[in-house]
C-alpha positions as CSV (number, residue, x, y, z in Angstrom):
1,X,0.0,0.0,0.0
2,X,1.3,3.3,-1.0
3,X,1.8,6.3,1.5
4,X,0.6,9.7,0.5
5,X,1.5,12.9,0.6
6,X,0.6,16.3,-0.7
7,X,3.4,17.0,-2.2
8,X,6.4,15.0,-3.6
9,X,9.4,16.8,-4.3
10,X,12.0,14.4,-6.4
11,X,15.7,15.8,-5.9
12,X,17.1,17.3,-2.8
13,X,19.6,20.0,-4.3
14,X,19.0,23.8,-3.6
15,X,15.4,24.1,-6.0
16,X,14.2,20.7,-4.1
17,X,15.1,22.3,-0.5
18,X,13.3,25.2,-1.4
19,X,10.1,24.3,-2.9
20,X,10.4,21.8,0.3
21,X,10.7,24.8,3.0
22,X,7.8,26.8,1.1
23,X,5.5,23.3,0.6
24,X,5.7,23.0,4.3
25,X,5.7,26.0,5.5
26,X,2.0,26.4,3.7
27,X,0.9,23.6,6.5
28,X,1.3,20.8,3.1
29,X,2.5,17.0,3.8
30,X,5.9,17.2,1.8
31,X,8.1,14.4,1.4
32,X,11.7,15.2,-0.5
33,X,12.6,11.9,-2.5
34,X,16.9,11.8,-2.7
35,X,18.8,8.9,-4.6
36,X,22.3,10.2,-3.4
37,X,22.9,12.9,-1.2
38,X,21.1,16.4,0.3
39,X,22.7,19.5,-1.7
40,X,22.9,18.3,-5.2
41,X,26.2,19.9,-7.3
42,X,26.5,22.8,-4.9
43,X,27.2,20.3,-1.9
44,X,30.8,19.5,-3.7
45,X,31.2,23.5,-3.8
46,X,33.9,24.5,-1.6
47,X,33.2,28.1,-1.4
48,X,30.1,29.9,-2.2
49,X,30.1,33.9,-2.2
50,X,27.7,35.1,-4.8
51,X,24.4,33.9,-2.5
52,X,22.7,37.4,-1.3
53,X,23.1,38.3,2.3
54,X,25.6,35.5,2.8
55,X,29.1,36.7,2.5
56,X,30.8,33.5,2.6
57,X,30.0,30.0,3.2
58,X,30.2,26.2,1.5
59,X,27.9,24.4,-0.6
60,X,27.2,21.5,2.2
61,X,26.7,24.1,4.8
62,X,24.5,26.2,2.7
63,X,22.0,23.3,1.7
64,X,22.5,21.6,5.4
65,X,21.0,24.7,6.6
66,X,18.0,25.0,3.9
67,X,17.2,21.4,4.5
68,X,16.8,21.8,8.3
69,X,14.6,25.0,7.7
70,X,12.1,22.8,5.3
71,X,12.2,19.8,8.6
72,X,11.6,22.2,11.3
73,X,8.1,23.6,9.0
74,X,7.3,19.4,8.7
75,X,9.2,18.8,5.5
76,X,9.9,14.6,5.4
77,X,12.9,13.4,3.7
78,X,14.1,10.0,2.5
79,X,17.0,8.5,0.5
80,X,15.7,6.6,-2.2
81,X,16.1,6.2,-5.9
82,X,12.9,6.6,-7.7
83,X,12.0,3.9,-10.2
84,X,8.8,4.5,-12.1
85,X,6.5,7.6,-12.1
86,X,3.1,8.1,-13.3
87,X,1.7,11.4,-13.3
88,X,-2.2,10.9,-14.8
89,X,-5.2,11.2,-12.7
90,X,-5.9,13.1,-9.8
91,X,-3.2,11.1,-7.6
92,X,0.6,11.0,-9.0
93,X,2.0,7.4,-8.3
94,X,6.3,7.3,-7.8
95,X,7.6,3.9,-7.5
96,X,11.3,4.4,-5.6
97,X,13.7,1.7,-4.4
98,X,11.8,2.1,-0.6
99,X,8.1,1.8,-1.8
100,X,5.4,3.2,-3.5
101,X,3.8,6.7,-2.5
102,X,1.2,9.0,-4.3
103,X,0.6,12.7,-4.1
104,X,-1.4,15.2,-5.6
105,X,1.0,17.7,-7.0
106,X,4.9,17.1,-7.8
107,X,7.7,18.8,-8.2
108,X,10.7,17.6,-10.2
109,X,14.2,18.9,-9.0
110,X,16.5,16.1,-10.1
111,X,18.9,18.9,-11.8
112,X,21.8,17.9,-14.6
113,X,24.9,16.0,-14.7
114,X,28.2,16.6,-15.7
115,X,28.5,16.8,-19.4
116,X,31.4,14.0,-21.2
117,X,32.5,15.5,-24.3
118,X,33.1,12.4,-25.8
119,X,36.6,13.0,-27.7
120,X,38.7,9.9,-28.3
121,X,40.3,8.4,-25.3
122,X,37.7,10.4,-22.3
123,X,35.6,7.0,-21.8
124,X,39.0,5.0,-21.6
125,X,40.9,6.9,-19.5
126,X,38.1,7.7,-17.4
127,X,39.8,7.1,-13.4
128,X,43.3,6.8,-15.4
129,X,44.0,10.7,-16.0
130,X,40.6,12.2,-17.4
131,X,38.2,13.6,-14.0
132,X,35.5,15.2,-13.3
133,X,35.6,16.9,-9.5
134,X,38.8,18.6,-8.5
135,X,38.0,18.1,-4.4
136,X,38.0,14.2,-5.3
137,X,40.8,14.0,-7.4
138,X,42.9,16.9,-7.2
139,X,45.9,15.3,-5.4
140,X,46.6,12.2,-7.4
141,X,48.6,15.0,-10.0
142,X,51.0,16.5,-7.1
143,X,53.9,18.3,-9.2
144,X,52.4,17.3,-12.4
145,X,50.3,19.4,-15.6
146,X,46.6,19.2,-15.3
147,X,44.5,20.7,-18.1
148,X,40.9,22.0,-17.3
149,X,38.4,21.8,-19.9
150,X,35.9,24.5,-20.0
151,X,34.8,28.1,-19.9
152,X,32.6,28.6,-17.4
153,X,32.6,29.6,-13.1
154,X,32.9,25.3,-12.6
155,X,36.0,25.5,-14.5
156,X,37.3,28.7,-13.9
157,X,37.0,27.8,-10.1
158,X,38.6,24.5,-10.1
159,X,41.0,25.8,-12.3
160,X,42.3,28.1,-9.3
161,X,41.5,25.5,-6.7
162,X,43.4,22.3,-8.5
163,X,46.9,25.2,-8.7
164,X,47.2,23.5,-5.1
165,X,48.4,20.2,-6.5
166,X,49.7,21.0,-10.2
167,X,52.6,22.0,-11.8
168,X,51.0,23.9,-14.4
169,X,47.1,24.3,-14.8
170,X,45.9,24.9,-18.5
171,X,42.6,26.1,-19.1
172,X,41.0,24.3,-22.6
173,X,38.0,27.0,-23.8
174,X,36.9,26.5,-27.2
175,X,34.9,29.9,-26.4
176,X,37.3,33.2,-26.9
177,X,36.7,34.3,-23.4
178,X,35.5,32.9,-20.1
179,X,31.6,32.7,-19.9
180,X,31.3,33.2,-16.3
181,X,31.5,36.8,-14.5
182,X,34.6,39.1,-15.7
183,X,35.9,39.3,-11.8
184,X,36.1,35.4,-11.4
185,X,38.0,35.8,-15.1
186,X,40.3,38.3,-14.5
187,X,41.1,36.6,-11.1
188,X,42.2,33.6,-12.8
189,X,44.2,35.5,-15.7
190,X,46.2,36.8,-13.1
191,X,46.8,33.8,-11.5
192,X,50.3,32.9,-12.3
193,X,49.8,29.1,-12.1
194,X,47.5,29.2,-14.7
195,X,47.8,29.3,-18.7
196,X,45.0,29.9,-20.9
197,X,43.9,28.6,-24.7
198,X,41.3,30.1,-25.9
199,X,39.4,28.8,-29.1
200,X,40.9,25.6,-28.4
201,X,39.6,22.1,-28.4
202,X,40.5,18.6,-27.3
203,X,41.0,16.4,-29.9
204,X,42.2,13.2,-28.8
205,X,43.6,11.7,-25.6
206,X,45.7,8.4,-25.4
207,X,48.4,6.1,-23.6
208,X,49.1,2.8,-22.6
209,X,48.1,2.5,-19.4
210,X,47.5,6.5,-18.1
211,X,47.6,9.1,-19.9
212,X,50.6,9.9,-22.6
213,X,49.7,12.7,-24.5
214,X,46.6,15.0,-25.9
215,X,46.6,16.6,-28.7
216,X,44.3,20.1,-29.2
217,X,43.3,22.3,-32.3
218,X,42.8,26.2,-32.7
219,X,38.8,26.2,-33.6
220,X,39.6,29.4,-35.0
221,X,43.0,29.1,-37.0
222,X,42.8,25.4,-37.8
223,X,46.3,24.5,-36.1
224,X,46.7,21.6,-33.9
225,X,49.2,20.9,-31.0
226,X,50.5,17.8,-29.3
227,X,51.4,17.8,-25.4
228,X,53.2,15.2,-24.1
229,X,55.0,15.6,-20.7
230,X,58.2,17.0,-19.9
231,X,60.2,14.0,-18.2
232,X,59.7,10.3,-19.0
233,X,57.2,7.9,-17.3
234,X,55.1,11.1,-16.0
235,X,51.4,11.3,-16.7
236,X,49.3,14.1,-16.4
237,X,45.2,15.2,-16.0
238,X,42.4,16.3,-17.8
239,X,39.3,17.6,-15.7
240,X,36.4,18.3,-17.8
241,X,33.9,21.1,-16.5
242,X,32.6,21.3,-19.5
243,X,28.5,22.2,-18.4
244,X,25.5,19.6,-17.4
245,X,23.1,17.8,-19.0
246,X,19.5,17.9,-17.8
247,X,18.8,14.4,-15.5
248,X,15.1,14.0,-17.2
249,X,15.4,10.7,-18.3
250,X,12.7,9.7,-15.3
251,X,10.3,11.6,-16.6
252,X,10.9,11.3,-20.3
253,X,7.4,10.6,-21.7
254,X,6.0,11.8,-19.0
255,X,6.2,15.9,-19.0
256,X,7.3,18.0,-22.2
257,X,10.9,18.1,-22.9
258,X,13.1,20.3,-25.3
259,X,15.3,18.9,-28.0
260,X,17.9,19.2,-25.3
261,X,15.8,17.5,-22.5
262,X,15.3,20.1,-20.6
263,X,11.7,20.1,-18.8
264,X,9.5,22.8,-20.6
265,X,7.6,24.5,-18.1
266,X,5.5,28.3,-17.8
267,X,6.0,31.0,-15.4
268,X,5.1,29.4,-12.6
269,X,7.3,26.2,-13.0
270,X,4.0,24.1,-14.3
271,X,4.8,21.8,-16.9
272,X,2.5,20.3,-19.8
273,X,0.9,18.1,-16.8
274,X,-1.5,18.8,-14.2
275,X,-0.4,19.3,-10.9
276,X,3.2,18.3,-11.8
277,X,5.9,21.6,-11.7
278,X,9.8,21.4,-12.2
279,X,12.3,23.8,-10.9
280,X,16.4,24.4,-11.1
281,X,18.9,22.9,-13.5
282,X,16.5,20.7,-15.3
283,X,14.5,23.8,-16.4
284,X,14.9,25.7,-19.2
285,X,16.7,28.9,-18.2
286,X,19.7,31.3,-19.1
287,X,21.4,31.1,-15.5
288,X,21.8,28.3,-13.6
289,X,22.8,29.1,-9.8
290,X,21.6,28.3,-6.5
291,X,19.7,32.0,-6.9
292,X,17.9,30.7,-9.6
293,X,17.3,27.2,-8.4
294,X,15.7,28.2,-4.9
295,X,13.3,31.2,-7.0
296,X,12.6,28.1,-8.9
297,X,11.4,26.0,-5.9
298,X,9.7,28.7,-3.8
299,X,8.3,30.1,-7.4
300,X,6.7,26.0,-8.2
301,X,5.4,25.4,-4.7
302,X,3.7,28.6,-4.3
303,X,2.2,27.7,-7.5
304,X,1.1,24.4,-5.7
305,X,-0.4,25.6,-3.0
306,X,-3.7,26.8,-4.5
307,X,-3.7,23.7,-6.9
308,X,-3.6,21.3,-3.7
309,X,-6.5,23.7,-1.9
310,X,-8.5,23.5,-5.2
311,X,-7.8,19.6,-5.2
312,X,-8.7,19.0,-1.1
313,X,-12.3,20.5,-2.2
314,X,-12.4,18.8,-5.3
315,X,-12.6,15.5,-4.4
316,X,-13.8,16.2,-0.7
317,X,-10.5,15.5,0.9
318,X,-9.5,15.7,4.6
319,X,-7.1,18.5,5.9
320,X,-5.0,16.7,8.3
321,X,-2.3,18.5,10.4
322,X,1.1,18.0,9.4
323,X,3.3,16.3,12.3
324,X,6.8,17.7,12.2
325,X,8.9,14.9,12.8
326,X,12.3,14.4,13.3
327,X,15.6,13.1,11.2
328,X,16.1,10.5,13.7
329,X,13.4,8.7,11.6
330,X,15.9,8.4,8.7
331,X,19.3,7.1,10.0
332,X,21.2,7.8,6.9
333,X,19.9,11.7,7.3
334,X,21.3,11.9,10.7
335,X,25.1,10.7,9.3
336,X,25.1,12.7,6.5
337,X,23.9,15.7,8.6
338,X,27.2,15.4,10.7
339,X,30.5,16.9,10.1
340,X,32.7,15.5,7.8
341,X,35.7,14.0,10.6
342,X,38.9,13.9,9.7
343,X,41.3,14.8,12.4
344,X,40.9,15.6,16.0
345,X,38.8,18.9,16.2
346,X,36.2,18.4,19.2
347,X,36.3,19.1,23.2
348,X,40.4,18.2,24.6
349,X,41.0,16.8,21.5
350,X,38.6,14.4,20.1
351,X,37.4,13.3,17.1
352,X,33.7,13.7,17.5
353,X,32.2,16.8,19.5
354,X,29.2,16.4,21.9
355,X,26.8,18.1,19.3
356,X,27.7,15.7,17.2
357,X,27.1,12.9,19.7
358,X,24.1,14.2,20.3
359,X,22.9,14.2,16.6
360,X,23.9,10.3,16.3
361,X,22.5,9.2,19.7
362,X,19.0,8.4,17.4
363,X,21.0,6.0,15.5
364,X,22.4,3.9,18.0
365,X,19.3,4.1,19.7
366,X,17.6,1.8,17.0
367,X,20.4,-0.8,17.1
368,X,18.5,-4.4,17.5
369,X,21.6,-5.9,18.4
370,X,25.2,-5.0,19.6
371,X,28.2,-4.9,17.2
372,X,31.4,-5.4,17.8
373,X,34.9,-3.7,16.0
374,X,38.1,-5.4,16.4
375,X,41.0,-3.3,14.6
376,X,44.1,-5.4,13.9
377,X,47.1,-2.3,14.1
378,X,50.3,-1.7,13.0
379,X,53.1,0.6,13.7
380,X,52.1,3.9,11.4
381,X,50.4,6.6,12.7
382,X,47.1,5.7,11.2
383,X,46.9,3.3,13.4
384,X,47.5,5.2,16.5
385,X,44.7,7.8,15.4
386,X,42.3,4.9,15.1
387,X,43.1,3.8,18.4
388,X,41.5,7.0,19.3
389,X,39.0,7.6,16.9
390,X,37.2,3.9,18.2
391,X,37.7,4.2,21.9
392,X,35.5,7.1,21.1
393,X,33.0,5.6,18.6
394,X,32.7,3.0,21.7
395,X,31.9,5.8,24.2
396,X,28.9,6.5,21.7
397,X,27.1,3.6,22.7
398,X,26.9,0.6,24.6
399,X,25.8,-1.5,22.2
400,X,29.6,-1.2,20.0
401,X,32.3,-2.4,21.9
402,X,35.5,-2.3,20.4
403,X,38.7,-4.7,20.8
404,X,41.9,-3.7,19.7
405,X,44.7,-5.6,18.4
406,X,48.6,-5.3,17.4
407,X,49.2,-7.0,14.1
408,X,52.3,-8.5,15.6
409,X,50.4,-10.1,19.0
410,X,49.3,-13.5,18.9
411,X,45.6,-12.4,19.2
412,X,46.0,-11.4,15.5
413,X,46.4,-15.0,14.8
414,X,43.0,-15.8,14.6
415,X,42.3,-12.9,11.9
416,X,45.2,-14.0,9.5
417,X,42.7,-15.6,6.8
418,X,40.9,-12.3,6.6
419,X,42.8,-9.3,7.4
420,X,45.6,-8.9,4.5
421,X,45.8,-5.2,5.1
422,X,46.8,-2.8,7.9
423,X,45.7,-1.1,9.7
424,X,42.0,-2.7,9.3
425,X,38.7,-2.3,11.3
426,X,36.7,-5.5,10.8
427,X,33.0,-5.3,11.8
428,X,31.3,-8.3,13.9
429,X,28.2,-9.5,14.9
430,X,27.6,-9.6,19.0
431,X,28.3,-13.4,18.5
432,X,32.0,-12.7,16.8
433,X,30.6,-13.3,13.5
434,X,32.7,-11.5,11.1
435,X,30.1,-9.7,8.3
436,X,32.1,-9.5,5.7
437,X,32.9,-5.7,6.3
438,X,36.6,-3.7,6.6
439,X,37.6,-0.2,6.7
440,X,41.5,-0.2,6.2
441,X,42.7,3.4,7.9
442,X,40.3,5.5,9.8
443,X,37.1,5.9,8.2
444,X,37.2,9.8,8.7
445,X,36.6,12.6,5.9
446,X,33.3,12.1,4.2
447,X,33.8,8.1,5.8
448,X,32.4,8.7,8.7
449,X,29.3,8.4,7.6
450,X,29.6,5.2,5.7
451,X,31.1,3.8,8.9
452,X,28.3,5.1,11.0
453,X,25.8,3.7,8.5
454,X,27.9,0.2,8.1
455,X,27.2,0.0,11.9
456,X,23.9,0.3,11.9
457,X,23.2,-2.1,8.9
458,X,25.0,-4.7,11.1
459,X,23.7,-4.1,14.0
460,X,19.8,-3.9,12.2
461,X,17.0,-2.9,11.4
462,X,18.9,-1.1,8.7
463,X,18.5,1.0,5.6
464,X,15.6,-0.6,4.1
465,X,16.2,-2.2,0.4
466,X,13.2,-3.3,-2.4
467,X,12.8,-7.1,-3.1
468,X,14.1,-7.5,-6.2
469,X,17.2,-5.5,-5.1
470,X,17.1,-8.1,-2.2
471,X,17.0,-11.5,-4.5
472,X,19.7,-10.0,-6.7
473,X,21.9,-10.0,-3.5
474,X,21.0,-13.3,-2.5
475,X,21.6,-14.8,-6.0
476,X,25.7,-14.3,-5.9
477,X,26.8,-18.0,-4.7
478,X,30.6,-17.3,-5.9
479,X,33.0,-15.3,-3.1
480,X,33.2,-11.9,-4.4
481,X,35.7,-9.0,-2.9
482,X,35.1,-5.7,-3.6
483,X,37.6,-3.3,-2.5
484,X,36.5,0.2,-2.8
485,X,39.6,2.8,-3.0
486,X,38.6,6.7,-1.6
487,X,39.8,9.3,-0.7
488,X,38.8,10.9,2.1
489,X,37.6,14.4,0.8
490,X,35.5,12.4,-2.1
491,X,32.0,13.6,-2.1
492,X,31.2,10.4,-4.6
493,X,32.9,7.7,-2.6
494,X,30.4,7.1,0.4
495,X,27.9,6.2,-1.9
496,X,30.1,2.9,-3.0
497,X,31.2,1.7,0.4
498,X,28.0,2.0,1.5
499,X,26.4,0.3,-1.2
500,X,29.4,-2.4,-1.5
501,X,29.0,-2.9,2.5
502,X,25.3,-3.1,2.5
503,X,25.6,-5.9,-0.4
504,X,28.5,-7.7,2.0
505,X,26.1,-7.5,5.0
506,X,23.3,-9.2,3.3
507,X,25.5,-12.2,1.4
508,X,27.9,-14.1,2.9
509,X,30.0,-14.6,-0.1
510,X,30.7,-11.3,-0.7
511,X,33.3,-8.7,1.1
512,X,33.5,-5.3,1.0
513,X,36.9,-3.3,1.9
514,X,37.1,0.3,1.8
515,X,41.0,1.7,1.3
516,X,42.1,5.3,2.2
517,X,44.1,5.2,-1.2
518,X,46.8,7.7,1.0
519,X,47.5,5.4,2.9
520,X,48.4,1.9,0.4
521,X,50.2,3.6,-2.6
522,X,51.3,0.1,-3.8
523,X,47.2,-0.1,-4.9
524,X,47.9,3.1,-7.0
525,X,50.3,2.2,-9.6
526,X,49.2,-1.4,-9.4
527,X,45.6,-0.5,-10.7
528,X,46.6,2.5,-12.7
529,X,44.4,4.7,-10.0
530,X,44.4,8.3,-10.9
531,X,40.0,8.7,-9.7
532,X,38.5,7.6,-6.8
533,X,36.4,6.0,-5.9
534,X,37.6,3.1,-7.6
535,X,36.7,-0.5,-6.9
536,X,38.5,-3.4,-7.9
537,X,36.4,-7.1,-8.0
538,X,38.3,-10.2,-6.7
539,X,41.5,-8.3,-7.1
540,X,41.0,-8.4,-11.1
541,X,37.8,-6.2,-12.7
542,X,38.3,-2.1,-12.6
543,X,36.3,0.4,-12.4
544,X,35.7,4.0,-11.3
545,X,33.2,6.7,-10.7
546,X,30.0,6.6,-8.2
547,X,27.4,3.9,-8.1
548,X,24.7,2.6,-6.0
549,X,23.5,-0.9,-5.0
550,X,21.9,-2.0,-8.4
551,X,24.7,-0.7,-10.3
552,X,27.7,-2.5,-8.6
553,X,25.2,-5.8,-8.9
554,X,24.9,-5.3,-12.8
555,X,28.9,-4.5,-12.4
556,X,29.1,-8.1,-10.6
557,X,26.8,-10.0,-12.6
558,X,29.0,-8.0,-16.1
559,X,32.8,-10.2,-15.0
560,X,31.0,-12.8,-12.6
C-alpha cells in the first residue's frame, strides 16, 4: 500500500530544498525523495560567495542549513532512488527503491549532470587521468600538468582551486573568453599558475596504461598541437567542467521536454501536466545558480499551494495537520547531517564533538543488536589515530564495543585468513561473527558516515532495500571481494562503500573493503588509479566513478 502525501518533491539540491521549505511551510505534507545525497552539485562546492546576504560560506553548509529550515516547517525526507513515475489522474504514483507513494501535485528537481565530451580516449581513460571533481581527485597530479576543460565559473573555479596540486594548470575554452563573470576571469588570468587557450579544443587523448599525451586544435585558426610531458614515465590530467546535462530521463514521456531535454515549463514552474511543476537545472533557463534554483522551488510550490487547496475541495478530501517529525526517523539523514571528521577537532582533542554525539545518539538508539569492532594495528600513525578515533565511537554507545589488536600479538592470529591489510577495522556480529565488512585506515573525511551507516546495517534494522534488489543480492553464490579505494575528501565515494558494504552484509559470499588510497600507494600504480572511488572485483575487474547498490550488482553479474 502506498503512503501519501501532498506534495512530492523528487531531488534534494537547492530548488528541491526550497520548494520543500515553502511546501511546508504552507501547513502541506511534503516528502523530499533523494537517490544520493542532500545539496545536489553545490554540496561538492567548496566556497560559495555570490548567494545574497551570505558573505561567505560552503555548498554543504548552505543546503545543510536549507534542508533543516524545510524539517523544522514538517518537511519529510528519504534517500531513495525513484524507479517508475506516473503522473495521470488526480493522484501522482512514484515507485522508488523504498516503496510506492502518491501525491497530488509534484515537483521535479532532479537537476543535470556533468556533461562527457566524448573525444577519443575520455571514456577510456576515465579514473586513469581524465576527472570530473577537483576536491576528489585533485591530489593524485601532485607536481604534475593538469588541463581544465571548460569556460565557465565550474571551471574557472577548479581551475584556481586544482593550482594546489599541479605544476602547471591549462585552461582548454573553445569559447574566446571565459563565460562566467569578468571578476572570477580576471582573477584567474592573473593567476600565475595558470595558462589559458582560448578557441581551443580537445582532440584526442591516449596512452598505454594512463595518460601519454593529448593533442588540441585552434577552432579558429585550424592548427593543432600535441602535449606530451616534460620527463619520461610522467602522466598528467584532464578535468572536464565542460556544463551539465538535464537528469530527465525519469520523466521522459511523462512531461514535455526540449530537444535538449530540458523540462518545458511556464512562469510558474508548471509543466504540460497537471499538478506536476519542475524547478532548477532541469528547467529551461539562461542562469543556472543556486539563486535561480531556490526562486525556482519557492516560485513551483507557491504555484502548488492553490492547486492542492482546489484539489482538497475537489474530491472532498481531509485537511489533516502536518506532524513535524524528526531526522532521527531516517538514520542515513542523521550521518550525513554530521560533520565531515577527519582529524581531531572536538572538546580536549577528540574526534567527535558532543553536538555531534548528540545528533547520532537516534541512531544507535535503533540498534536491535550489539556490534562489535576489532581493529588489527600496526606501527604507522594511522593506526594510533584509530586507536582513538574507536575508543570514542565505543563511548557512543553501549551496544559497539570495540577490541583492539597489534598485528604482531598472537591475538591477531586468529584474523590472519581475513585481514591482509593494515591497519584494518573489521565489523562483527555480538556473536563474533565477522560480516564481511573492513575499513583499512580511519574511516574519517566524508567516511564517517559510511562507517556510521555500516554499523547500523549490522547491528539492524537497517537501511531498508526493495525485493528484487534483495533477491539480486541473495543470487551471488561465488566469493566476491570488492575493494573500494577513496579518498577521504571524495564527495562520490560514500555512496560505494555504503552500497558495496550493504551488499556484504546481506551475502555471505561477498566482502566489502574500503582503502584510504593515501594510505596503500602500492594499490595506485598497481591499478593505474588516478579517480577515486575506484573499486577493484576479486583483485582483477576495474572500475571508477559513483554507483549505487543495483549498479555494482549489474557490475558483478557483467565479470562474474
Amino acid at each position: 500500500m502506498s503512503q501519501f502525501y501532498d506534495i512530492i518533491i523528487i531531488g534534494g539540491g537547492p530548488a528541491g530544498l526550497s520548494a520543500a521549505l515553502y511546501a511546508a511551510r504552507a501547513k502541506n505534507s511534503v516528502l523530499v525523495l533523494e537517490k544520493e545525497s542532500i545539496g545536489g552539485q553545490i554540496a561538492i562546492t567548496s566556497e560559495v560567495v555570490n548567494y545574497p546576504g551570505i558573505e561567505k560560506t560552503s555548498g554543504k553548509a548552505m543546503t545543510e542549513e536549507m534542508r533543516k529550515q524545510a524539517m523544522n516547517f514538517g518537511a519529510e525526507f528519504l534517500f531513495a532512488e525513484v524507479k517508475e513515475v506516473d503522473f495521470k489522474g488526480d493522484y501522482k504514483s512514484i515507485k522508488t527503491s523504498k516503496g510506492e507513494f502518491e501525491s497530488l501535485g509534484v515537483v521535479i528537481a532532479t537537476g543535470a549532470n556533468p556533461r562527457k565530451l566524448g573525444f577519443p580516449g575520455e571514456k577510456e581513460f576515465e579514473g586513469r587521468g581524465v576527472a570530473y571533481c577537483a576536491t576528489c581527485d585533485g591530489e593524485f597530479f601532485t607536481g604534475l600538468d593538469i588541463f581544465v576543460v571548460g569556460a565557465g565559473f565550474a571551471a574557472a573555479e577548479e581551475a584556481m582551486f586544482l593550482t594546489r596540486f599541479a605544476r602547471k594548470v591549462k585552461i582548454i575554452a573553445r569559447e574566446p573568453e571565459f563565460t562566467c563573470a569578468k571578476s572570477i576571469g580576471d582573477k584567474v588570468k592573473a593567476n600565475p599558475g595558470i595558462e589559458i587557450y582560448f578557441n581551443t579544443e580537445v582532440q584526442e587523448v591516449g596512452g598505454s596504461s594512463k595518460l601519454e599525451y593529448a593533442k588540441f586544435i585552434n577552432n579558429q585558426t585550424g592548427e593543432t598541437w600535441e602535449y606530451r610531458p616534460e620527463n619520461p614515465g610522467e602522466s598528467f590530467g584532464v578535468f572536464i567542467f565542460a556544463g551539465y546535462i538535464p537528469a530527465s530521463s525519469l520523466v521522459k514521456g511523462h512531461v514535455a521536454l526540449d530537444n535538449w531535454g530540458y523540462i518545458i515549463t511556464d512562469e510558474n514552474q508548471r509543466t504540460d501536466v497537471e499538478g506536476v511543476y519542475a524547478a532548477g537545472d532541469i528547467c529551461i533557463k539562461n542562469l543556472r545558480q543556486v539563486v535561480t534554483a531556490v526562486s525556482d522551488g519557492a516560485t513551483a510550490a507557491t504555484a502548488l499551494e492553490k492547486y492542492i487547496a482546489d484539489k482538497y475541495e475537489e474530491l472532498g478530501l481531509e485537511k489533516k495537520e502536518v506532524e513535524v517529525k524528526r531526522p532521527e526517523d531516517d538514520p542515513d539523514l542523521i550521518a550525513q547531517a554530521n560533520t565531515e571528521v577527519s582529524s581531531p577537532e572536538g572538546e580536549d582533542g577528540s574526534f567527535i564533538t558532543s553536538a555531534m554525539a548528540e545528533q547520532l545518539k537516534p541512531i544507535f538508539d535503533k540498534f536491535q543488536s550489539s556490534v562489535k569492532i576489532t581493529a588489527i594495528l600496526d606501527e604507522r600513525d594511522a593506526s594510533k589515530e584509530l586507536q582513538s578515533f574507536l575508543k570514542e565511537v565505543e563511548g557512543l554507545s553501549h551496544k559497539v564495543s570495540c577490541r583492539l589488536i597489534n598485528k604482531d600479538d598472537k591475538e591477531a592470529e586468529e584474523f590472519k585468513e581475513i585481514v591482509s591489510y593494515y591497519p584494518s577495522v573489521l565489523i562483527s556480529s555480538d556473536k563474533d561473527e565477522y560480516l564481511g565488512v573492513q575499513f583499512h585506515g580511519v574511516p574519517g573525511g566524508h567516511e564517517f558516515n559510511s562507517f556510521i551507516i555500516a554499523l547500523y546495517n549490522a547491528a539492524g534494522p537497517g537501511q531498508a532495500i526493495d525485493e528484487e534488489t534483495r533477491k539480486n543480492i541473495e543470487s551471488i553464490d561465488k566469493p566476491i571481494n570488492m575493494k573500494v579505494f577513496v579518498s577521504l575528501s571524495c564527495t562520490m565515494c560514500p555512496e560505494v562503500v555504503m552500497a558495496s558494504q550493504k551488499i556484504a552484509l546481506e551475502n555471505k559470499n561477498v566482502e566489502a573493503e574500503m582503502f584510504d588510497l593515501s594510505l596503500y600507494p602500492d594499490f595506485k600504480e598497481k591499478y593505474d588509479i588516478m579517480s577515486v572511488p575506484c573499486m577493484v572485483l576479486n583483485d582483477k575487474d576495474v572500475t571508477f566513478g559513483k554507483k549505487n547498490i543495483d549498479q555494482i550488482l549489474s557490475f558483478i553479474g557483467e565479470n562474474h
